[in-house]
C-alpha positions in Angstrom: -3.8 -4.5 -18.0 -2.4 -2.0 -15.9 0.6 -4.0 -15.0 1.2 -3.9 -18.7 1.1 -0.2 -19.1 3.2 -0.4 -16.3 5.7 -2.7 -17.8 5.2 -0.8 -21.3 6.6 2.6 -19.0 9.0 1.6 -17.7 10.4 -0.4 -21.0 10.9 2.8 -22.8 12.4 4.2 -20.0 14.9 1.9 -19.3 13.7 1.4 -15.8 13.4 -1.7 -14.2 10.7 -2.4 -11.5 8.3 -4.9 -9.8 5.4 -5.4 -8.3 5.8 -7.1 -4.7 2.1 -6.9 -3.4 -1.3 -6.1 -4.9 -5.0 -5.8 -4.1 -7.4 -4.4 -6.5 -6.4 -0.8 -5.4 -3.1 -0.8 -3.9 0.1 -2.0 -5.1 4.0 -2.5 -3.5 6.1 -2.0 -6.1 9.5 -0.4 -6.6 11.5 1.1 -9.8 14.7 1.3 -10.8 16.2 -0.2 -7.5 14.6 -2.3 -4.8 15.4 0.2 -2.1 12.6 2.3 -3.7 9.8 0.3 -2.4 6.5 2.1 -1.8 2.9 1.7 -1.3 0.9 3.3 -4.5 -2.8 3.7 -5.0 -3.5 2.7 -8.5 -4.8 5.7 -10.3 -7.1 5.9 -13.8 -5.0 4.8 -16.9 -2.7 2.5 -15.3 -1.1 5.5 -13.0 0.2 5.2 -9.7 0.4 8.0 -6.7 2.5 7.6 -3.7 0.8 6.8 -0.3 3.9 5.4 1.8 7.6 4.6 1.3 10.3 3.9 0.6 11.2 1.2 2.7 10.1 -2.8 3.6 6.2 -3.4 4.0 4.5 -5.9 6.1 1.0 -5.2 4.3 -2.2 -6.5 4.4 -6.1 -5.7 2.9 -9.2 -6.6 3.1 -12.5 -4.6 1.6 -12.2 -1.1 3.8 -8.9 -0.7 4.7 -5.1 -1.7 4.2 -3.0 -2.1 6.6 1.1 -1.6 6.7 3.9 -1.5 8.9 7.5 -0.7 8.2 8.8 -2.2 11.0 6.4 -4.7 12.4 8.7 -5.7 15.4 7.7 -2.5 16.6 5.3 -1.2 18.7 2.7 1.7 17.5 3.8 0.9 13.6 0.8 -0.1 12.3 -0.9 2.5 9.8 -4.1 2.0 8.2 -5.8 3.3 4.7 -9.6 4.0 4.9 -10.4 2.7 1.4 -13.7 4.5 0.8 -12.1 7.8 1.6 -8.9 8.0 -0.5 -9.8 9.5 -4.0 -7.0 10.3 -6.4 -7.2 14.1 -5.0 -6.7 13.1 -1.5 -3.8 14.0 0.6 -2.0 10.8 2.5 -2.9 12.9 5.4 -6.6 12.5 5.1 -6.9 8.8 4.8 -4.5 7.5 6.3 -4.5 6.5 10.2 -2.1 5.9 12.7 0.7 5.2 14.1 -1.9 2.4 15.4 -0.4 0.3 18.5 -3.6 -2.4 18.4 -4.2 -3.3 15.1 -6.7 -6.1 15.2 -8.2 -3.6 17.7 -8.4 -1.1 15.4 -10.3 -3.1 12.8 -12.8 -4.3 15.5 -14.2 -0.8 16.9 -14.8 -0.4 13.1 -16.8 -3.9 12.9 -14.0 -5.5 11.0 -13.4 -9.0 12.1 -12.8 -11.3 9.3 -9.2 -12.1 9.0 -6.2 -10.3 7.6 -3.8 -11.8 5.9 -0.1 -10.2 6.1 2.9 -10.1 3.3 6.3 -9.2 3.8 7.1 -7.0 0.2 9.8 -5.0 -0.2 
């Protein structure tokens, strides 16, 4: 559904877009061109607030965070979004973490084990 309001948006606009990753919360999409790629947290009503971006994504979820790079082949370019504290209010600032050298690390000093899955979007 919210895809569609989505879709319906940016119809009457004139914009194009697409969605490139998803989890219940979260989405990589871009509009208009696909060097305007970001990570959005899906708001009420089918909105959308920046979290991260523009660029590529190497992205990841599972139930308490998500997890992105921008440039994976990095070191320290992992960043991480506590899921139970971002609100629509909230500042990137507040709930995101990192840069984050360790990643899997990271997750386990929080008890996180299961696996994460990556996607390259963007």
């Amino acid at each position: 559904m919210r895809r569609l309001a989505l879709l319906a948006m940016t119809l009457l606009s004139g914009c194009d877009y697409g969605v490139l990753w998803e989890d219940e919360t979260y989405t990589v999409a871009w509009i208009d061109l696909r060097e305007n790629t970001f990570l959005y947290r899906k708001l009420d009503g089918g909105n959308l607030i920046g979290r991260a971006g523009p660029g590529r994504f190497h992205i990841g979820s599972n139930a308490s965070f998500v997890v992105y790079s921008m440039a994976p082949d990095e070191p320290c370019s992992y960043f991480a979004i506590d899921k139970a504290a971002d609100h629509d209010g909230a500042d990137p600032h507040e709930v995101i973490e990192g840069p984050i050298c360790d990643i899997r690390g990271f997750l386990a000093d929080r008890g996180i084990t299961g696996p994460l899955t990556f996607t390259d979007a963007g």
